[in-house]
DRENDREN-488063 format. One record per residue (C-alpha): x, y, z; residue number from 1; chain. Coordinates in steps of 0.001 Angstrom, whole numbers, plus 500000, padded with zeros to 6 digits. Example, Ala and Ser with C-alpha at 12.3 -4.5 7.8 and 13.67 -1.06 7.14 Angstrom:
BEGIN
{{512300, 495500, 507800}, 1, A}
{{513670, 498940, 507140}, 2, A}
! end
This chain:
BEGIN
{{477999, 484522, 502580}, 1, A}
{{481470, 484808, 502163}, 2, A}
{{481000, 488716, 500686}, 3, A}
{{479021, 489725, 503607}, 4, A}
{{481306, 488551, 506337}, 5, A}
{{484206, 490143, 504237}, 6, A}
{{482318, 494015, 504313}, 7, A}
{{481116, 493280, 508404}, 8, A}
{{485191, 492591, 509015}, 9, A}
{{485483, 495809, 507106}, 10, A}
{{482959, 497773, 508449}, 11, A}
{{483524, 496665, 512338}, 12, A}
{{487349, 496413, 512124}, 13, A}
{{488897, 499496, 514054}, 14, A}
{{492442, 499064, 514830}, 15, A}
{{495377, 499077, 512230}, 16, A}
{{497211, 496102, 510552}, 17, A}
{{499817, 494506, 513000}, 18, A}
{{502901, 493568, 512222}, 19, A}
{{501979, 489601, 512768}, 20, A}
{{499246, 490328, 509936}, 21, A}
{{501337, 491925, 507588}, 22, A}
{{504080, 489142, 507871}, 23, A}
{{501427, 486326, 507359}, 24, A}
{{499777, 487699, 504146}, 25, A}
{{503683, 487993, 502750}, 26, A}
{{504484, 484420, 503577}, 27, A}
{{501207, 483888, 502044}, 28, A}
{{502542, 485873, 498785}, 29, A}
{{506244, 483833, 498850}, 30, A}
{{504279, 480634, 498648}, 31, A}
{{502906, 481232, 495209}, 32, A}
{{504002, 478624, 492904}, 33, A}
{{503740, 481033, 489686}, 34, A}
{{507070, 483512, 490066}, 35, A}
{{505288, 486321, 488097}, 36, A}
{{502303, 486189, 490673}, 37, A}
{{504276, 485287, 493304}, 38, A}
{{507182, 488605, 492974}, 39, A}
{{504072, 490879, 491820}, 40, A}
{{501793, 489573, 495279}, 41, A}
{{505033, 490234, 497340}, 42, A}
{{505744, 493525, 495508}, 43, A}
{{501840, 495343, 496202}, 44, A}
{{501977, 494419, 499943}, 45, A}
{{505243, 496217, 500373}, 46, A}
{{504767, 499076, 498057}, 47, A}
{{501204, 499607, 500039}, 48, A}
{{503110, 499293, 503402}, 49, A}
{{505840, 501524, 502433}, 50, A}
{{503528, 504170, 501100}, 51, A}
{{499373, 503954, 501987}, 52, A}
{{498416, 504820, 498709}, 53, A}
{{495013, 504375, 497191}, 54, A}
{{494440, 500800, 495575}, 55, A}
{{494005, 503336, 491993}, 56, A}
{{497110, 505083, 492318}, 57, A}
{{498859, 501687, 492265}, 58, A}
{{497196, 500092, 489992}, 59, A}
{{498004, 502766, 486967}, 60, A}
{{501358, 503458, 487922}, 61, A}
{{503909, 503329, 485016}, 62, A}
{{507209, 500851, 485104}, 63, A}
{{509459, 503950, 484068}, 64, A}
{{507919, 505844, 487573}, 65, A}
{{510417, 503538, 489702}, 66, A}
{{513809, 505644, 489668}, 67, A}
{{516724, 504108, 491810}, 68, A}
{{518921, 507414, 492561}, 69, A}
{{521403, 507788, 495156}, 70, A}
{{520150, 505438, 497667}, 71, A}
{{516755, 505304, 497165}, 72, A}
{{513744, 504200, 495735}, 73, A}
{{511889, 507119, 494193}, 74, A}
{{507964, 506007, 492751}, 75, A}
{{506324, 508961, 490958}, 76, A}
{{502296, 507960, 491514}, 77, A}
{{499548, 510002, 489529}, 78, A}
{{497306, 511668, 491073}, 79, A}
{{493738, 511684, 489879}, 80, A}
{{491330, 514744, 490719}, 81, A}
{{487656, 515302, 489175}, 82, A}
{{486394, 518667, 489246}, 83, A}
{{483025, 518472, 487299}, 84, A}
{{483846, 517374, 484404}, 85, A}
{{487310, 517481, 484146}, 86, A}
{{490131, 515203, 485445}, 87, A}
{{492927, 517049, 486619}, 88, A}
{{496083, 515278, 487222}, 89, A}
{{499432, 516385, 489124}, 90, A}
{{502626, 513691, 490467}, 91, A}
{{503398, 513209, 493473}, 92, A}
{{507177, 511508, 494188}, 93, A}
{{507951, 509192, 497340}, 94, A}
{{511279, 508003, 498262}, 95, A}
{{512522, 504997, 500013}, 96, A}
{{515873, 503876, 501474}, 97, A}
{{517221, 500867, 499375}, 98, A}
{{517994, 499589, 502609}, 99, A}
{{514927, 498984, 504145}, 100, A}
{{513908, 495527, 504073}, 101, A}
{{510241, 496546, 502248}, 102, A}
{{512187, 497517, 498997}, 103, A}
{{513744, 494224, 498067}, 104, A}
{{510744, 492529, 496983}, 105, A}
{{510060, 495943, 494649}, 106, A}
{{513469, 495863, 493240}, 107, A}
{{513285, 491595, 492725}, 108, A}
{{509928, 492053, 491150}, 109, A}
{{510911, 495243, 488678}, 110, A}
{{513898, 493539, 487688}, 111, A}
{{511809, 490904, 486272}, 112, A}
{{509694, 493313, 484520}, 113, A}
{{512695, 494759, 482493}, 114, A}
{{513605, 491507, 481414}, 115, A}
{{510263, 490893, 479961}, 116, A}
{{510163, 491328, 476337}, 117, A}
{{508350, 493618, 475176}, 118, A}
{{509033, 495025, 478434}, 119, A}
{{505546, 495946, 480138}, 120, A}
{{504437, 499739, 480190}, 121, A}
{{503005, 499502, 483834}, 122, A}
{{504260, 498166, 486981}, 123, A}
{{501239, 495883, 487421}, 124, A}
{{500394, 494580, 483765}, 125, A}
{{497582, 492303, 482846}, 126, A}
{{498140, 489176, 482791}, 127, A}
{{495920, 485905, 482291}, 128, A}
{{496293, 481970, 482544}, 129, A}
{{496437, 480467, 478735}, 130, A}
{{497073, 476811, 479314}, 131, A}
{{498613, 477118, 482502}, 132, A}
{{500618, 479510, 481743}, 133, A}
{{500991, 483317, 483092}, 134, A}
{{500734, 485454, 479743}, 135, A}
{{501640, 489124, 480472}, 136, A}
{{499381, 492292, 478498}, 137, A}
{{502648, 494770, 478146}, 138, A}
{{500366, 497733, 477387}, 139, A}
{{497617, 497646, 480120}, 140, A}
{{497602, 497680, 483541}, 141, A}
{{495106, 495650, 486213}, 142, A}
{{492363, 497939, 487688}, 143, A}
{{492312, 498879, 491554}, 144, A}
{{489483, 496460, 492332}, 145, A}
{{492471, 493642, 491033}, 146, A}
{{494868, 495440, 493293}, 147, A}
{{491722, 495085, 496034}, 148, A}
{{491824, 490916, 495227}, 149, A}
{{495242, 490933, 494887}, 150, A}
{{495601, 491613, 498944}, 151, A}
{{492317, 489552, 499870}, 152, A}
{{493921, 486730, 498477}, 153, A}
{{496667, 486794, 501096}, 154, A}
{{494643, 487775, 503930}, 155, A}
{{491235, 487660, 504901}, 156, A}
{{491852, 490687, 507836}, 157, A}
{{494083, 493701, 505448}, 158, A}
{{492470, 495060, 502608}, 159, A}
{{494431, 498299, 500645}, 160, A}
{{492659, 501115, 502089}, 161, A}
{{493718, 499538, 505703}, 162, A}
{{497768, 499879, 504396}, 163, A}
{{496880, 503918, 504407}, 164, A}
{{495668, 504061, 507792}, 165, A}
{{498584, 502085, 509105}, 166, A}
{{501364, 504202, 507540}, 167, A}
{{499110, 507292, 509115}, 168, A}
{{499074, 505709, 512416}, 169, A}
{{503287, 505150, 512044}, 170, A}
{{503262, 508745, 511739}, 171, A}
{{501639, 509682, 514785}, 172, A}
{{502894, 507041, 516816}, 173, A}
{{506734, 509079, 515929}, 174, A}
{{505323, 512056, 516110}, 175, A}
{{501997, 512952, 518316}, 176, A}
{{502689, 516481, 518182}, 177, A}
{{500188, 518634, 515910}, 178, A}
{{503241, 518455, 512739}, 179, A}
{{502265, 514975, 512638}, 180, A}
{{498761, 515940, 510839}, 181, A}
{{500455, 518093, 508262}, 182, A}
{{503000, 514718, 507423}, 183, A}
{{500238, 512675, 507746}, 184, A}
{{498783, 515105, 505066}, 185, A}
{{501828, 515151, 502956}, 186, A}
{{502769, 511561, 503113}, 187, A}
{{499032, 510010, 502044}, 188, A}
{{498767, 513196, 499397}, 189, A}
{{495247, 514404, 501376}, 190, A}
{{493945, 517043, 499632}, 191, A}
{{492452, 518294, 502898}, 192, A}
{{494593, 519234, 505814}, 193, A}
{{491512, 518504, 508098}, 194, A}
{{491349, 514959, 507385}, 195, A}
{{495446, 514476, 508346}, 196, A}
{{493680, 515910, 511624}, 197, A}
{{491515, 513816, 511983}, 198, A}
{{494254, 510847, 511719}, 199, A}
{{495857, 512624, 514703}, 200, A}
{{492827, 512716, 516799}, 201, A}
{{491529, 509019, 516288}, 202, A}
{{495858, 507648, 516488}, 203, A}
{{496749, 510197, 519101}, 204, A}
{{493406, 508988, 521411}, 205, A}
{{494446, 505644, 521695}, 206, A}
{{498617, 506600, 522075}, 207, A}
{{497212, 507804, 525496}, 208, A}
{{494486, 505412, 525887}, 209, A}
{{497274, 502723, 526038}, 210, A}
{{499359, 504951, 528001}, 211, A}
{{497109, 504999, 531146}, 212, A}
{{496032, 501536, 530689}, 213, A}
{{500075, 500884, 530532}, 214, A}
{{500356, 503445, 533584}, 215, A}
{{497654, 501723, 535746}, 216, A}
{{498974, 498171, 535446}, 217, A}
{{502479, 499607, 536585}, 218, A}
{{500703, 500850, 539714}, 219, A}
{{498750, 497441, 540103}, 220, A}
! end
């Protein structure tokens, strides 16, 4: 029962994640009583806030991809691409101010990583309970379905895929000109210009939506 009012929440749920739901599911993550669950819960809500990228994408993404340079938080994801029978790959870097408040949970939680030993080869290892204890898997990472659970276990209204149409809507809402679909485009790494478009028609819509409604209670 459970499962099928998850996917109707999912399937009926139009509007973005607010700011009230994102700060809920990270309390949620800070009250974790394990601090390698706890740092790695906090850690995946932020990097999916920051950055909208796809559950897989995380989920593979090497510890050596996380670069601090000159101010900034640079993560080098992998992009996967099937065409017929191959899979084509290319990398795709995103940066980050050091001082916005998103990246301290990264930093806390990757500075516990390289003080693992052996230090882990991904960013979000495998890990399992053995006698209460959290035993890390240095040389495999968790698949995007985990990533997936990860987030439903702090929420039942966010999921990942929701993170990627927020950060597309924050685009828009700074930029509703016809750039913002080609940012949009470059920000999510959409293959397809047409789809960034498509963010700007459904985000753009209800900018003005709210505008009018805003503009008719004034006049009220």
């Amino acid at each position: 029962m459970t499962n099928v009012r998850n996917s109707e929440v999912r399937e009926n749920r139009q509007n973005v994640i607010t700011e009230e739901e994102f700060e809920e599911a990270l309390y949620n993550a800070e009250q974790i009583p394990n601090e390698f669950l706890r740092l790695r819960a906090c850690a995946v809500l932020c990097l999916l806030r920051l950055t909208g990228k796809r559950r897989g994408e995380i989920a593979i993404l090497p510890l050596e991809n996380f670069k601090v340079e000159k101010g900034f938080l640079n993560i080098t994801f992998i992009l996967e691409k099937k065409r017929k029978e191959k899979t084509l790959q290319k990398l795709s870097t995103k940066s980050v101010a050091l001082t916005h408040p998103l990246v301290r949970p990264i930093l806390q939680y990757l500075d516990y990583l390289n003080k693992q030993n052996p230090k882990p080869k991904y960013f979000l290892p495998q890990a399992k309970s053995v006698f209460g204890s959290i035993v890390i898997n240095p040389e495999q990472h968790i698949s995007g379905r985990q990533v997936f659970n990860i987030v439903r276990g702090l929420s039942e209204s966010i999921w990942p895929h929701l993170f990627r149409e927020t950060v597309a809507s924050d685009i828009i809402k700074e930029d509703d000109s016809i750039i913002s679909a080609f940012k949009v485009q470059r920000r999510l790494d959409l293959e397809d210009y047409r789809t960034g478009f498509r963010y700007l028609k459904r985000f753009a819509t209800d900018i003005i939506v709210r505008e009018e409604e805003k503009l008719k209670e004034n006049i009220a």
